[in-house]
Structures are given as C-alpha cells and as structure tokens.
C-alpha positions in Angstrom: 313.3 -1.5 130.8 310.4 1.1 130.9 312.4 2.8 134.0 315.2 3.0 131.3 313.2 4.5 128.8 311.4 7.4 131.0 314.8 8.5 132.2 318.0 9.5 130.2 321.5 7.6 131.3 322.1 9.1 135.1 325.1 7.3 136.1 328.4 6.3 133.5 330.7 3.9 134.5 334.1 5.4 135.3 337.8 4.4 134.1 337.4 5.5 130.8 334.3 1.9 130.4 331.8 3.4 128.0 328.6 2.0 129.7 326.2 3.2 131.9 325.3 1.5 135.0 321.6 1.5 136.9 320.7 0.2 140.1 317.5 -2.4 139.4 317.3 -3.1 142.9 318.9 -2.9 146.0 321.6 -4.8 145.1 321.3 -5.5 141.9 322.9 -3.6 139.0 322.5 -3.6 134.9 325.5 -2.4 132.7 323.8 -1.4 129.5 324.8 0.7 126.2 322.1 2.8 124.4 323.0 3.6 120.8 320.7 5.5 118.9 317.1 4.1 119.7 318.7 0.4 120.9 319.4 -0.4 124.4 321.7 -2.6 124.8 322.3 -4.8 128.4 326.2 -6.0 128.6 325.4 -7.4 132.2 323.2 -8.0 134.7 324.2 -8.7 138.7 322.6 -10.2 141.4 324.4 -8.6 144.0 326.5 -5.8 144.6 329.9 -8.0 145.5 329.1 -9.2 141.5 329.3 -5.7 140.0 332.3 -4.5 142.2 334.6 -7.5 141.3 334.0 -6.8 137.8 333.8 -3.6 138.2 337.3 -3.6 139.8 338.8 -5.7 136.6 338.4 -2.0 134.8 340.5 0.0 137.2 
C-alpha cells in the first residue's frame, strides 16, 4: 500500500473496466479503485494465469 500511495495510478485496466491494475510482484497483480482519498482493492492474484482469466471475462 505505501507503493500505491507514493505513485499516482500508472496502468488502467482496458475494455472500458474502470480500475487500475499494479503489479505486486512478479506474478502477482492487485485491481484497486481510488476515490477521493480511499483506495479501494477489488482483487488480489496469486499468479498471472489468475488475472488473465478474469481479466479475459471483460473482453
């Protein structure tokens, strides 16, 4: 979270999904929201075969 909160949202998920997506480690990802001075975490993967299959349920 403090990596969230140094740096303004980088990457946005695309097909129209109004989140943004960061990359905690390697593999695994965190789909979060930030409204006004809340963040807010939708999801959290593992690994990266996680985020694409319901990544893929968007497009």
């Amino acid at each position: 979270m403090e990596k969230l909160s140094q740096f303004p949202p980088r990457r946005h998920l695309k097909a129209g999904v109004p989140l943004y997506v960061e990359e905690v480690t390697k593999q695994a990802r965190l789909i979060y929201d930030i409204e006004k001075e809340t963040l807010y975490v939708v999801r959290c993967f593992a690994t990266h075969k996680e985020y694409e299959k319901w990544y893929k349920s968007f497009v």
